[in-house]
Structures are given as C-alpha cells and as structure tokens.
N, C-alpha and C positions, 0 to 999 in steps of 0.2 A: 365703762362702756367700751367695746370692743373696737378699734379703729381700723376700718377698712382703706388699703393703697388700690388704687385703680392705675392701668397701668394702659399707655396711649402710644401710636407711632405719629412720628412727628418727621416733616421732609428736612426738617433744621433747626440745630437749637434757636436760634432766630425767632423761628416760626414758634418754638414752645414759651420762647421768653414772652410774642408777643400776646399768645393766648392766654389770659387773665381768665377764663371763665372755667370755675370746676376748681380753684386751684387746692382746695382740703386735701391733701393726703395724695395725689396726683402725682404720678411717672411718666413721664414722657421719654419713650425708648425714641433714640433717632436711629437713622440708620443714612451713613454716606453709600456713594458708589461701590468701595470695597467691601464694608463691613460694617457693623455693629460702632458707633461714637458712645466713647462711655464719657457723657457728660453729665451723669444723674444726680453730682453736688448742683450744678447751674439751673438744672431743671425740675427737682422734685421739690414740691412745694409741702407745704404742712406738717411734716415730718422732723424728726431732728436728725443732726450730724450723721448720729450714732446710725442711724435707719438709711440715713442716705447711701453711707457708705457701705453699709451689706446690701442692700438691693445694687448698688455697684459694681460688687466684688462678684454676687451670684449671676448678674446676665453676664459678665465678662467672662462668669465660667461656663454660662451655660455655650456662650458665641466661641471661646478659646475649644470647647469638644468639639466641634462642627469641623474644625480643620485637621486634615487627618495626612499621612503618607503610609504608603503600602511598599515595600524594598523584597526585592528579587534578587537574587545569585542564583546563575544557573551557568552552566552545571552546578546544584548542592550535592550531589555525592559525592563519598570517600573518593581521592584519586590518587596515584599512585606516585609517591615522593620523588623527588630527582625528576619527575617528564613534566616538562612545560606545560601548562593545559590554558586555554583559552578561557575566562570566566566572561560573561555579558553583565553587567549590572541594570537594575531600573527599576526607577521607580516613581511611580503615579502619585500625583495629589491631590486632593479633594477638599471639597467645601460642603458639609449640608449632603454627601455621599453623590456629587456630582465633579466632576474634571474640571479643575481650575487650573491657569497656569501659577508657578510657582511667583514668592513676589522678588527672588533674581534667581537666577541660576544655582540650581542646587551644587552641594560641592561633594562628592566622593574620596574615599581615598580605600588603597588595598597595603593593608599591611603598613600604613604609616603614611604612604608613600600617593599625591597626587593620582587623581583619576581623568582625564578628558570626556567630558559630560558636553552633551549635543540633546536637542530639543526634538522629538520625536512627531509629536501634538498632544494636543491640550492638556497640559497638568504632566505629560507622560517622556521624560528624559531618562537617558542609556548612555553607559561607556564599558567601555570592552578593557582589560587588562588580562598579562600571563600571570599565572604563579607557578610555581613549582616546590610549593612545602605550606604547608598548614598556615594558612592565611585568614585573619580578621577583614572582613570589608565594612565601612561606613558612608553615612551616609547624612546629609545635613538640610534641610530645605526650610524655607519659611512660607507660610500661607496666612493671609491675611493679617498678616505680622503676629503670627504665631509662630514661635521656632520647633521643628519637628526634627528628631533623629532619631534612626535606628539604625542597627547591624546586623552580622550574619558570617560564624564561622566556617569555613571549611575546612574539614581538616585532611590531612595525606599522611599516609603510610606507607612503609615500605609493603612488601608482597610475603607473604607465606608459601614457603615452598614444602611440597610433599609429594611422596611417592615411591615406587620403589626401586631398589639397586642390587647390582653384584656387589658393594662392595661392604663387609662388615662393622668397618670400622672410616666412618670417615674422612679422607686426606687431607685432614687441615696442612699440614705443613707441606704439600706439595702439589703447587699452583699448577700443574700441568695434569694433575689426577683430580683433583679439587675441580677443574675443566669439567673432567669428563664424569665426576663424578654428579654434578649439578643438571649436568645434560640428561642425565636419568632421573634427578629428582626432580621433576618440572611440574609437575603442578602446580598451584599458585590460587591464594584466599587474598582478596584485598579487603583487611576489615583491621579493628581496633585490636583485638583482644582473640587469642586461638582457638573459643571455643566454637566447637560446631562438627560437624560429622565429616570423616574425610574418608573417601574411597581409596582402596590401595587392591591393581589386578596383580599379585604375586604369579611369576611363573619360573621355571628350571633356572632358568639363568640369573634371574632376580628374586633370589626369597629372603629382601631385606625390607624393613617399610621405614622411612625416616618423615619425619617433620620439622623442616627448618624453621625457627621461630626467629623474625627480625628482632633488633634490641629495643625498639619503638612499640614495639606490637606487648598488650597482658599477656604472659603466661596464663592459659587455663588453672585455677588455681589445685585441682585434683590432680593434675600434671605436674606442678609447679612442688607441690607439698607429697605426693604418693606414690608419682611416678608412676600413676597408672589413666587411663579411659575408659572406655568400655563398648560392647558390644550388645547390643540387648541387654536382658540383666548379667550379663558375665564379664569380669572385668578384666581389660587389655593392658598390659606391663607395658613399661619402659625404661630405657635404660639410657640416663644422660651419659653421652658424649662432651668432647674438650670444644669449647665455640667455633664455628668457622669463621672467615670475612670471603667475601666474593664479593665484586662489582661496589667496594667501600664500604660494606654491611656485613654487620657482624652480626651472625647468629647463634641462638642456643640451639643447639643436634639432640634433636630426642630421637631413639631409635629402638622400635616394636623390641622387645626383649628376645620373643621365639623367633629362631629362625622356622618359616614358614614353608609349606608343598604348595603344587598350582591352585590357587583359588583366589575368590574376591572375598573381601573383606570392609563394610561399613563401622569404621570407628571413630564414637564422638569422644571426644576433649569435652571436659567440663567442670 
C-alpha cells in the first residue's frame, strides 16, 4: 500500500516536536524570520532516514531557487580601447521575485580589481568604476544564505578607419605624411571584426579608398583570403599594403585596387 507524506508549516521545530497528533508520514516545513529551517531529520515522523533526507534536500531546492540576483553593466557596448570610460555597476536581489536586502554587502570587482559598492534601497546596490580595455566585471551576493554570482564582459577595441585619399600608396615610414595621410582617412567603425558596408565619396583630388584594419579587430575573412568585397552582386578588389602604426596601433592597409572618378561607392567586407 501506497504511503502517503502530508506536509504542515509549523512556527518552530519546538512547536512540531511538541505536536504528537498526525504523526504517520508527516512533514512539518518550519519557516524562521529569514527563510525556510531545514530541520526535516528532527521533524518528520514515520518515514525513514533515506525519505527524510530527500524531502530535505528537495524543499532546500525548491527555497535555494527563490533567491535570485539580476547584475547590470552599463554602459555594455563595444567602447573604444585606450579612452577611459565610466562603467555603473548594479545589482538587485530578490527573494520569492520581490526586493530583499542582501544578507551583507555584495562584493564587486572589474577586471580583478575591488569595486566600492553603496546601498541604493531594498535588495538594489551600485559602484561606479573606469576601464579602458576589454574588462570582466563580477559580482558576488548572498540572499537568504544562498550564494549568488554573476558576470558580464565588456569588451573594447581599437576603431576602423576608412575613407578616402590623394595619396596611393600609404606613408608608413613617414610620421609627418602618415599625419596627413590619416587626416583623410577618417572615418571610423567601432566593432569586432571589418565586416559590414563602408561608404567611400571619391572625388578629383581623392580617387583612393583605403580601410585601415586595427591589429585587435577580424579581418573580413573574403578580404583576409581574396582580397576582394563587393558591391551589389559585383565584386570590389583590393590591394594589401605594408601595415601602418599611428596613435600606438598598428594596422593592416587595404586599399580599393582601381583608382577611381568622382562618385560614391557602398562596399561591404565579408
């Protein structure tokens, strides 16, 4: 025959030790001020070890999901390698999907390195840190003596530069044309990897189109392997050049293969 557990809240094991009535197969869940007491070896009656201890283990899991944190970095977007940027950190805690506070002070760190964490209200603490290069942030809190941790990378790259120029060939080896030569290619993609469409307004004076690619940044792999892009369905040459460095950054020089007349031209990398 089937043995049914009946399962009771009780204000204190006390109170379940001293109830004798019912006791066949009986649970008595207590619950203190914080949370969930898992005393269910002292209190469950009728049952054996083996039972006690999984009906144990399962409301400790089911009270352990109940406590949750939620972790912010903001700004998360890509930023732009070498610039300071200000990051906000924060993060809420909950119980049962309502604001608790935490049970001490959560602890933060960026990039390894301590965060200064301040109390917001209920459950919801914030610290502010600089980075300036591709940063892990963490984050550590306990709720109802549950330990909770997450993270969140951000990452930073250097900028893609593209555009176009007078000059054919460009002056790696002299820092004073290498100047003026980057003065013309100004455009700039802040992203992972080069693919994606790049405008270039060729006119009399400029019928050159280059794309600097940073050392940090994928090569488009059709670029990387063909030395080519394209334009609608027709496909756009290119011709590597020797790497520059400017501003500490060393890039790969790819540059349109035709020299070009006045017009505009949309060409994606890919």
């Amino acid at each position: 025959m089937a043995k049914f557990i009946k399962f009771r809240e009780k204000a204190s094991v006390a109170a379940s030790k001293a109830d004798t009535e019912g006791t066949e197969g009986r649970v008595d869940v207590v619950k203190s001020e914080n949370a969930l007491v898992y005393e269910a070896s002292a209190v469950i009656r009728g049952i054996s070890d083996t039972q006690a201890e999984y009906v144990n283990r399962k409301v400790k899991e089911e009270n352990d999901a109940k406590a949750k944190i939620s972790f912010s970095v903001s700004p998360s977007a890509t930023f732009v390698k070498g610039t300071s940027t200000a990051f906000t950190l924060t993060v809420t805690c909950t119980f049962a999907g309502a604001n608790v506070d935490a049970d001490a002070l959560p602890t933060m760190t960026a990039g390894g390195a301590s965060v200064t964490v301040t109390k917001k209200s209920t459950g919801v603490y914030s610290g502010t840190v600089n980075a300036s290069s591709t940063t892990l942030f963490d984050v550590h809190a306990t709720v109802k003596g549950v330990a909770r941790t997450a993270s969140k990378t951000v990452y930073a790259y250097n900028q893609i530069l593209f555009g176009v120029s007078s000059y054919e060939t460009a002056p790696v080896s002299d820092a004073a044309e290498m100047a003026k030569f980057l003065a013309q290619v100004n455009g700039t993609k802040l992203q992972s990897n080069s693919n994606g469409t790049y405008k270039f307004s060729f006119t009399a004076e400029k019928p050159y189109g280059y794309v600097l690619i940073p050392s940090d940044v994928t090569v488009s792999p059709n670029l990387a392997n063909n030395l080519a892009g394209r334009e609608g369905p027709l496909p756009v040459n290119f011709v590597k050049q020797a790497d520059a460095t400017g501003s500490g950054i060393t890039y790969r020089v790819y540059r349109m293969a035709s020299k070009m007349g006045v017009s505009v031209h949309n060409v994606e990398l890919y």
